[in-house]
C-alpha positions as CSV (number, residue, x, y, z in Angstrom):
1,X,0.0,0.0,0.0
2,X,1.5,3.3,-1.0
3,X,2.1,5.7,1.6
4,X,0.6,9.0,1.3
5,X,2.7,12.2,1.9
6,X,0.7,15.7,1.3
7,X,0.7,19.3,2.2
8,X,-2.1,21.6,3.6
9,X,-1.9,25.3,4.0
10,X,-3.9,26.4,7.1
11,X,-2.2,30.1,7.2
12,X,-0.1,32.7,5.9
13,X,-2.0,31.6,2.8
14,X,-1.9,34.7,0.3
15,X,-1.6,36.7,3.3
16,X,2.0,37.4,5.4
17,X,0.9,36.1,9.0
18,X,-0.8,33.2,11.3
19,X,2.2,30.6,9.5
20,X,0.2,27.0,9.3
21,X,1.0,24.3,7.2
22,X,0.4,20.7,7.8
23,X,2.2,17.7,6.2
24,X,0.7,14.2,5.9
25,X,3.2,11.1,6.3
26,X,1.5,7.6,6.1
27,X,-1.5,8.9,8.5
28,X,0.9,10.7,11.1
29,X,0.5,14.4,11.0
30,X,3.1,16.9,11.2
31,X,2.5,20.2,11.9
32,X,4.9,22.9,10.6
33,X,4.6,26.6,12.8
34,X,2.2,27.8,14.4
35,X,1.5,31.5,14.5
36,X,-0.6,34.4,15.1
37,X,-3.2,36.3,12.5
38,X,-2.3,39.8,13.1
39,X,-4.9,42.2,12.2
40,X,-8.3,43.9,12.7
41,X,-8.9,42.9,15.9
42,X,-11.9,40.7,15.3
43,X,-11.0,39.1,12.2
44,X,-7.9,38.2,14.2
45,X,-10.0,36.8,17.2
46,X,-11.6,34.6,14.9
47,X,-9.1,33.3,13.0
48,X,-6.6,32.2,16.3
49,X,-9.7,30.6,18.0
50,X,-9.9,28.2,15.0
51,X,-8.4,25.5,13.5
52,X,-8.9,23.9,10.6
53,X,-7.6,20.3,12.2
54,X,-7.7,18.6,15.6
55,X,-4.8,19.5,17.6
56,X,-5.4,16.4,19.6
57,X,-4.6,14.1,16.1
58,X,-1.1,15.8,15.9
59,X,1.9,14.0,16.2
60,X,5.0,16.5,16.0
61,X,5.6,20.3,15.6
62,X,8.1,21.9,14.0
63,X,8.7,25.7,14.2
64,X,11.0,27.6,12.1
65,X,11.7,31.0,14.0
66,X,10.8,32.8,17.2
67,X,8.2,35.6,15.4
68,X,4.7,35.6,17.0
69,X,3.5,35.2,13.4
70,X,5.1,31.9,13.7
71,X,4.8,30.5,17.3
72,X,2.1,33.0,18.9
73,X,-0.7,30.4,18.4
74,X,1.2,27.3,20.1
75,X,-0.5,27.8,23.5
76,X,-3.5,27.3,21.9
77,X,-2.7,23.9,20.3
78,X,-1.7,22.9,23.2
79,X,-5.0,23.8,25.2
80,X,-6.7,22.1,22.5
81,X,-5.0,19.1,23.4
82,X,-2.3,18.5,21.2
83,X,0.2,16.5,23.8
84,X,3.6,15.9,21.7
85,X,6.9,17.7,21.4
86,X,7.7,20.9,19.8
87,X,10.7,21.0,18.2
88,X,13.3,24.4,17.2
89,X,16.6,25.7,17.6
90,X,18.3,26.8,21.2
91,X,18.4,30.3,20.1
92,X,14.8,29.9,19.3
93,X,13.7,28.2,22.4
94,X,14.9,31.1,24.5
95,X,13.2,33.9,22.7
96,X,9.7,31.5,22.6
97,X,9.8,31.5,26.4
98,X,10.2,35.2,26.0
99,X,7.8,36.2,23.2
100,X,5.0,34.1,23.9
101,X,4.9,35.3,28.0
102,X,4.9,38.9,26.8
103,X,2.2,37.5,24.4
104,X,0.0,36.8,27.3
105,X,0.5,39.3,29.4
106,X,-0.2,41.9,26.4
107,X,-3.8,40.1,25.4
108,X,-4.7,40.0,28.9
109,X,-4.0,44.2,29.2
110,X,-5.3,44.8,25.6
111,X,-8.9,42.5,27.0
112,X,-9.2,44.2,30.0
113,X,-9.1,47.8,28.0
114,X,-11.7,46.3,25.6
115,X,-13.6,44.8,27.7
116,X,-14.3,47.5,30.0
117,X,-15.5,49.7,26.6
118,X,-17.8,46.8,25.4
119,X,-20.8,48.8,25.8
120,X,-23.2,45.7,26.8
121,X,-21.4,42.5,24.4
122,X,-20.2,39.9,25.4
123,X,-17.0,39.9,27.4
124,X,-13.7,38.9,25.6
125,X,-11.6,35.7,26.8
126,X,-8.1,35.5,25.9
127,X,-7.3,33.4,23.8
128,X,-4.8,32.1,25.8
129,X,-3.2,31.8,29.7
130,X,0.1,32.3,30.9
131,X,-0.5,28.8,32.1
132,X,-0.7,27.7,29.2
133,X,2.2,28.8,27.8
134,X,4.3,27.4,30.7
135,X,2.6,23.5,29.6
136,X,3.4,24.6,26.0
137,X,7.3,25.6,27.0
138,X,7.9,21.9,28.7
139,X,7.3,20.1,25.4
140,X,10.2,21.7,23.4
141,X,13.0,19.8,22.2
142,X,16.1,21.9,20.9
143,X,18.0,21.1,18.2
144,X,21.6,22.8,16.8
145,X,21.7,24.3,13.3
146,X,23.3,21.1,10.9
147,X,21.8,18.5,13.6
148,X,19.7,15.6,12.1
149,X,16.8,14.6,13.9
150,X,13.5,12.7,13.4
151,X,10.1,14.4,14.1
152,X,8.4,10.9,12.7
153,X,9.5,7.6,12.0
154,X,10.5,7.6,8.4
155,X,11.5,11.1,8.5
156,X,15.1,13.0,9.2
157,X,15.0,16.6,9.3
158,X,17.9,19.7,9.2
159,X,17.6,23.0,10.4
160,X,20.1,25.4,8.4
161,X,20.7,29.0,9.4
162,X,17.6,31.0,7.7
163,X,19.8,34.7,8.4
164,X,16.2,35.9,9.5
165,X,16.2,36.2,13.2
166,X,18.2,34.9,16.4
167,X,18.2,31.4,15.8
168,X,15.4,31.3,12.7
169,X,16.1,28.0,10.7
170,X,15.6,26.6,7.2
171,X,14.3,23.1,8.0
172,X,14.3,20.1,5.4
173,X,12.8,17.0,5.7
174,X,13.6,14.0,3.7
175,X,10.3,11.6,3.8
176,X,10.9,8.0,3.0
177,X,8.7,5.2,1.8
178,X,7.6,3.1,-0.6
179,X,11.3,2.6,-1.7
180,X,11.8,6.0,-2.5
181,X,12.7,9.7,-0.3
182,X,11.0,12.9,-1.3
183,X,13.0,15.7,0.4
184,X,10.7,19.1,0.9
185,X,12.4,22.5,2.3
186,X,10.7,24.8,4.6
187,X,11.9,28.0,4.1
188,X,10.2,29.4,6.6
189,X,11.4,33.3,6.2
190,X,14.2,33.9,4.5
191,X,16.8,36.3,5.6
192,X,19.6,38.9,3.7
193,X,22.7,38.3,3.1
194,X,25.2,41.2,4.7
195,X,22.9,42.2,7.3
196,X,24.1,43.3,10.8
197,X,24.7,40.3,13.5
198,X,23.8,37.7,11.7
199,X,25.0,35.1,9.4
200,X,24.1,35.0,5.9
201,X,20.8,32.4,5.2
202,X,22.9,29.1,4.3
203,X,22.1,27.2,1.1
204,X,20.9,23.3,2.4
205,X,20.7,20.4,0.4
206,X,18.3,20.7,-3.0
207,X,14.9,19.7,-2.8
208,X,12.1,18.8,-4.8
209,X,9.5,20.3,-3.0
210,X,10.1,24.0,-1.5
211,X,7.8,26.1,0.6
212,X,9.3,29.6,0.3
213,X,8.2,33.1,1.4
214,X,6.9,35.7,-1.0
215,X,6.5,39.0,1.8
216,X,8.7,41.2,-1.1
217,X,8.7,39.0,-4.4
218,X,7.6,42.2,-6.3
219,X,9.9,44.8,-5.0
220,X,13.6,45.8,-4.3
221,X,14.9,46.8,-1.0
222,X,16.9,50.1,-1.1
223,X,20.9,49.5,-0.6
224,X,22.4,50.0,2.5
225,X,23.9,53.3,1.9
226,X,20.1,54.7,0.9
227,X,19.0,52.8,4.0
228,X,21.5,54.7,6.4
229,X,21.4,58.1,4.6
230,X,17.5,58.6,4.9
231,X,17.4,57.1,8.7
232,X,20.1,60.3,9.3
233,X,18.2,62.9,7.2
234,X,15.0,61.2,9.3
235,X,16.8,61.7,12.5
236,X,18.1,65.2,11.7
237,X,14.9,66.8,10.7
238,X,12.9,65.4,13.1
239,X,15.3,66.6,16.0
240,X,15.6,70.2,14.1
241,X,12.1,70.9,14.4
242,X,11.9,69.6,18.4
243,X,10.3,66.6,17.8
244,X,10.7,62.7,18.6
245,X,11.1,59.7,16.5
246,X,8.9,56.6,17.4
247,X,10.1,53.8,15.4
248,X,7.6,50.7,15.6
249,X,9.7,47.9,15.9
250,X,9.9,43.9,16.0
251,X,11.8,43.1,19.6
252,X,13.1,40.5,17.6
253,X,15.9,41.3,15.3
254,X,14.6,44.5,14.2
255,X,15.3,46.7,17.3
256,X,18.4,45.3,17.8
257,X,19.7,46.5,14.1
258,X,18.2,49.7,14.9
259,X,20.1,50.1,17.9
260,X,23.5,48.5,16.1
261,X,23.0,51.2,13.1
262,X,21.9,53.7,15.9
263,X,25.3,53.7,17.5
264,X,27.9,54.3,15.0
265,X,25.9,57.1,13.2
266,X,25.9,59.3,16.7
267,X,29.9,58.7,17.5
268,X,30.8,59.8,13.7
269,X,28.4,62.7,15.2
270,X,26.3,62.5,11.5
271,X,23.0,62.5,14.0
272,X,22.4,64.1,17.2
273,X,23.2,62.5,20.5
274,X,19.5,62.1,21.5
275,X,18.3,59.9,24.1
276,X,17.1,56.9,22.7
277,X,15.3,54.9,24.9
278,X,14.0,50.9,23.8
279,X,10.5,50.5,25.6
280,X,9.5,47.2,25.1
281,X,10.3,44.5,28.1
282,X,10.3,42.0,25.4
283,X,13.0,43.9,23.6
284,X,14.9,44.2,26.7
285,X,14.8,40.5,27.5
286,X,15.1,39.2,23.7
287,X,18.2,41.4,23.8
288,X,19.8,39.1,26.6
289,X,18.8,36.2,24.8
290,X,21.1,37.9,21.8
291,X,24.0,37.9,24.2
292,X,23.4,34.3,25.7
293,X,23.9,33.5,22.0
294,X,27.2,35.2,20.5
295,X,27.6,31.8,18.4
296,X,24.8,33.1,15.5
297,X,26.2,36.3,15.4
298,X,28.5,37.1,11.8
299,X,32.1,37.7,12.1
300,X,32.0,41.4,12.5
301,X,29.5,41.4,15.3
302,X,30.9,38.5,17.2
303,X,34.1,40.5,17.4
304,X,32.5,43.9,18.4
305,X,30.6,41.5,21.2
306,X,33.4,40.1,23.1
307,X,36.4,43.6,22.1
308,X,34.1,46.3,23.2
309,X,31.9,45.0,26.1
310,X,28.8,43.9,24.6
311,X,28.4,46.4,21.6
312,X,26.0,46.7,19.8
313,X,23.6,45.9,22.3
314,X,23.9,47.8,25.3
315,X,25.9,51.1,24.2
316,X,26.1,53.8,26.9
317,X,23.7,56.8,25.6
318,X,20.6,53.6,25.3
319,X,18.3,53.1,27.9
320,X,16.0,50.2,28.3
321,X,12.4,51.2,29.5
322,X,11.7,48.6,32.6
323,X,8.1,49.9,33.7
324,X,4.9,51.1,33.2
325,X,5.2,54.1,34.7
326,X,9.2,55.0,33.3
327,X,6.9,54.3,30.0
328,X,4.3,56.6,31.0
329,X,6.5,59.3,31.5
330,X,8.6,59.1,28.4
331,X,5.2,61.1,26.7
332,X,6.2,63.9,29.3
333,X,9.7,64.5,27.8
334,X,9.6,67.9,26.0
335,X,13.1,67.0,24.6
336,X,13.6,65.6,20.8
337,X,14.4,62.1,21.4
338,X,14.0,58.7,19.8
339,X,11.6,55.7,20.8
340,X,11.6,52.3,20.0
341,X,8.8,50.2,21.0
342,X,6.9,47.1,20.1
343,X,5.0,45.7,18.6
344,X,6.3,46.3,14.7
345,X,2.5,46.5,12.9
346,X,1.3,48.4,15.8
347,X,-1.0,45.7,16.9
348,X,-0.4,45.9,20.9
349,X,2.4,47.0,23.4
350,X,3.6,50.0,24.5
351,X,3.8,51.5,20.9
352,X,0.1,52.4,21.2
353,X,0.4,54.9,23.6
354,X,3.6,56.8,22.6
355,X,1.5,56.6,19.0
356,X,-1.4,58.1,20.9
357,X,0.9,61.0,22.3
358,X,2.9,61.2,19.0
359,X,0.7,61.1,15.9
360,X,-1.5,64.2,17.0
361,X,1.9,66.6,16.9
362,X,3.5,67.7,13.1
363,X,6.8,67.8,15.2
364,X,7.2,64.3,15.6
365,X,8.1,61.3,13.2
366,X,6.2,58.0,12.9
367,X,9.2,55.8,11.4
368,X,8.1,52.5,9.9
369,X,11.0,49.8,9.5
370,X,9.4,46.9,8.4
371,X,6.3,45.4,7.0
372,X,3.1,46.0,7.6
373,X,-0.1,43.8,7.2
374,X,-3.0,44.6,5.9
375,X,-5.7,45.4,8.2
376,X,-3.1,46.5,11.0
377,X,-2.7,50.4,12.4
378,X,0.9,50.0,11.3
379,X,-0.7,49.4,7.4
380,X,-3.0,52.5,8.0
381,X,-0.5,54.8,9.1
382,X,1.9,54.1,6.3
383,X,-0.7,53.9,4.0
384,X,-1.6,57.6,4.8
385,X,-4.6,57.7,6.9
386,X,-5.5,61.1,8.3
387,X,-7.5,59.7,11.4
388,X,-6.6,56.1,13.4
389,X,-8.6,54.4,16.2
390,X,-5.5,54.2,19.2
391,X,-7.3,52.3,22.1
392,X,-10.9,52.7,20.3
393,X,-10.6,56.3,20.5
394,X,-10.0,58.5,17.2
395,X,-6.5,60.5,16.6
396,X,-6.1,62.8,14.0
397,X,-2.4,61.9,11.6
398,X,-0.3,65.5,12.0
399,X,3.0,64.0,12.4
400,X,5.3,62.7,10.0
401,X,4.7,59.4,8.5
402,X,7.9,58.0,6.9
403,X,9.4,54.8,6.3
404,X,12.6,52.4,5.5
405,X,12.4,49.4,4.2
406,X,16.1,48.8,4.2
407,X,15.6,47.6,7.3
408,X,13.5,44.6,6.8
409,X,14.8,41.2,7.5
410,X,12.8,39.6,4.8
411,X,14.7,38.5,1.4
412,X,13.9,40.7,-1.8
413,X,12.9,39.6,-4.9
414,X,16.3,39.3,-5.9
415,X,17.8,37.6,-2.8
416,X,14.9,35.5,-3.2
417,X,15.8,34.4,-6.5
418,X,19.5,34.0,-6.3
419,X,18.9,32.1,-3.4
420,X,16.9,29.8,-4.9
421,X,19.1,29.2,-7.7
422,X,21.7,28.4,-5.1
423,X,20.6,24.8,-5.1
424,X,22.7,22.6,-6.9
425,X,19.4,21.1,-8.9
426,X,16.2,23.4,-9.2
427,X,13.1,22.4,-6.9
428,X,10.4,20.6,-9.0
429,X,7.6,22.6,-7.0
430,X,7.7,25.1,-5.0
431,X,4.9,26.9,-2.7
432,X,4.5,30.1,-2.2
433,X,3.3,31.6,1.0
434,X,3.4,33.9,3.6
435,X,2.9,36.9,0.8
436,X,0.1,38.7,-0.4
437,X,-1.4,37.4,-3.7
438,X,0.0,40.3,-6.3
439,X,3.8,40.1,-4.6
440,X,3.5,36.6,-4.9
441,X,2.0,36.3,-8.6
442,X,5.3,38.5,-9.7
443,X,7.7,35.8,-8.2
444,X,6.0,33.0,-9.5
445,X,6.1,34.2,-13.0
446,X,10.1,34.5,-12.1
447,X,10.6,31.5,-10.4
448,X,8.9,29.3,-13.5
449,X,10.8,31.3,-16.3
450,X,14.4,30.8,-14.3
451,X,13.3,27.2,-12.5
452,X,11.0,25.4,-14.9
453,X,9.3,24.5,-11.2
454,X,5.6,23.8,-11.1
455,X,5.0,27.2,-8.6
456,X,1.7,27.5,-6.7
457,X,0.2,30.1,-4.6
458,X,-1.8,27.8,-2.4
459,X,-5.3,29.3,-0.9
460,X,-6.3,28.8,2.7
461,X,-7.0,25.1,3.1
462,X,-5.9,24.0,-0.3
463,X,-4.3,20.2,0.0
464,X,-1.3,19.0,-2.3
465,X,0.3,15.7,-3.0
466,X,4.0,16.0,-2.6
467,X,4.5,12.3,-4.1
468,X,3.2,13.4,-7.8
């Protein structure tokens, strides 16, 4: 009897977020990320609360990086009742145990706001406990980039650096049976090569079957030197006219680049020497999970971490925000400054109510460094908007909207495509995800005119088999 192997998209399905897709070995069931919708609040509600399959029926999970888009949903799975292991890198163990507790603690704050405005519905539930994260944080099993392990019987798997994040991982799985292996590659998201701190995204073994990200397969990101010339004449203006810059910001990756490009710019004295103050507790503690892990770092930045005292990530004029009320009072400094705070789309956390303070001034900067969803405040803002809800309540848009994408540590079209043709043999198929549908449609057309690969956009739900 043949054994079946298949693929079924349950997320990030011609959309960027809520990363679900579940493979099918021989009636075991594999589960690969499992993230967070992030958007209008509702919609979002509604799509977390529901899966598509029985967590219960699982038999393995296997997560590629620490982004809530890509773990937030796994306390949920398991208070569904899925009961096996969860398996991801070291460095991506830490920042879970980080990321997914802040997770928590945000929803509950964010329900509690809402819920005491719900003019006579229903009250909100979280979708999750802190509880439940600490059951969901006993079932992972770490594994070290280059390691071979087996998530099911018949089925070895590899995690190669991805370049993304702290410990993000391209995984490959080679399924055998029936006298023949099929080996499938889960990019996951893909990093850049020549970022800060990180390694470059590693090339693994060819595949015939890649899932691959599509978040910028229509566009070019602007070179470095662009990138770092408009974040100083974004800096300088912005200070000039007394203002402050808030930069929504992933606490993952994203503020610590900030703060690593941050540095260097002030001591060659090409911006101001503004107080710049990190005010995200999850930023705070994802950067000591950066430190506990010096071996992912690239060459440059490993040396800079042990010759000059933990730079990049804890340089003298930087000042972590450790509670509410230090937060509070940041929105009472009548200096020009700089503010990073999470969360990056401007979904929840802290952001909101420097946002709230900010937005209403034409003094002040709202600096976007990396993607935004549709359907979040982040989207609106950059999209132009002149009036946003901040906490339900209506702000008019004076201050400066602006935005790098430089920044972003998602591969371009271009990186996407050279990586792919990195392989020693071209994929046979490859599914595109984690994109919305017009990005995506302009790197498929690519991808089948230099591959000759069978490229699909799957929709939400949509079922292939990975034997044919």
């Amino acid at each position: 009897m043949k054994t079946t192997l298949g693929i079924a998209f349950h997320g990030a399905a011609r959309t960027v977020t809520g990363s679900r897709h579940l493979l099918t070995f021989g009636g075991r069931k594999l589960l690969f990320d499992c993230g967070l919708y992030q958007g209008r609040r509702d919609e979002a509600d509604r799509i977390n609360r529901t899966f598509r399959f029985d967590p219960a029926e699982l038999d393995t999970v296997v997560i590629s990086h620490a982004h809530i888009d890509h773990i937030g949903n796994l306390p949920s799975l398991v208070a569904r009742g899925y009961a096996g292991p969860i398996h991801m890198t070291a460095a991506t163990a830490e920042l879970a145990a980080v990321l997914l507790a802040d997770t928590a603690f945000l929803m509950q704050k964010d329900l509690e706001h809402v819920n005491k405005r719900r003019g006579g519905r229903p009250e909100r539930k979280p979708l999750f406990t802190m509880a439940d994260v600490e059951e969901t944080l006993t079932r992972v099993v770490k594994h070290g980039y280059h390691e071979v392990f087996e998530p099911l019987p018949g089925v070895r798997a590899r995690y190669d650096d991805a370049g993304h994040i702290l410990g993000s991982a391209i995984t490959t799985f080679e399924f055998a049976a029936n006298g023949r292996t099929r080996r499938v590659c889960m990019g996951g998201d893909l990093g850049r090569p020549a970022r800060p701190i990180l390694r470059d995204p590693e090339t693994p073994a060819a595949p015939e079957v890649l899932v691959l990200e599509s978040t910028y397969g229509d566009r070019l990101h602007s070179d470095d030197d662009a990138t770092v010339e408009g974040l100083v004449a974004i800096v300088n203006k912005t200070v000039a006219r007394g203002g402050r810059v808030v930069v929504p910001a992933f606490a993952v990756g994203r503020t610590q680049e900030l703060v690593a490009m941050l540095h260097p710019l002030i001591e060659a004295k090409r911006i101001p020497d503004v107080p710049i103050f990190v005010d995200s507790p999850m930023a705070r503690n994802a950067t000591a999970v950066f430190v506990h892990h010096p071996e992912c770092f690239d060459e440059e930045t490993f040396r800079a971490f042990h010759e000059e005292d933990g730079a990049p990530f804890g340089f003298r004029r930087l000042r972590y925000i450790g509670s509410p009320d230090e937060s509070r009072a940041l929105n009472d400094r009548k200096d020009p400054c700089i503010i990073i705070s999470a969360s990056g789309m401007c979904e929840g956390g802290r952001v909101l109510h420097h946002l709230q303070h900010a937005l209403g001034n034409a003094k002040n900067t709202v600096l976007f460094v990396g993607y935004q969803g549709e359907g979040t405040l982040g989207r609106r803002l950059r999209d132009g908007a002149e009036t946003v809800n901040v906490y339900g309540e209506p702000c008019t848009v004076r201050a400066e909207i602006a935005a790098l994408d430089g920044f972003s540590a998602h591969a371009d079209q271009r990186e996407l495509l050279e990586w792919v043709g990195s392989f020693a043999t071209p994929p046979r198929t490859i599914f595109l995800v984690h994109g919305d549908l017009a990005p995506a449609e302009v790197l498929a057309k690519l991808l089948r005119e230099r591959t000759g690969a069978t490229v699909h956009i799957p929709e939400l739900g949509q079922e292939f088999d990975l034997w044919e």
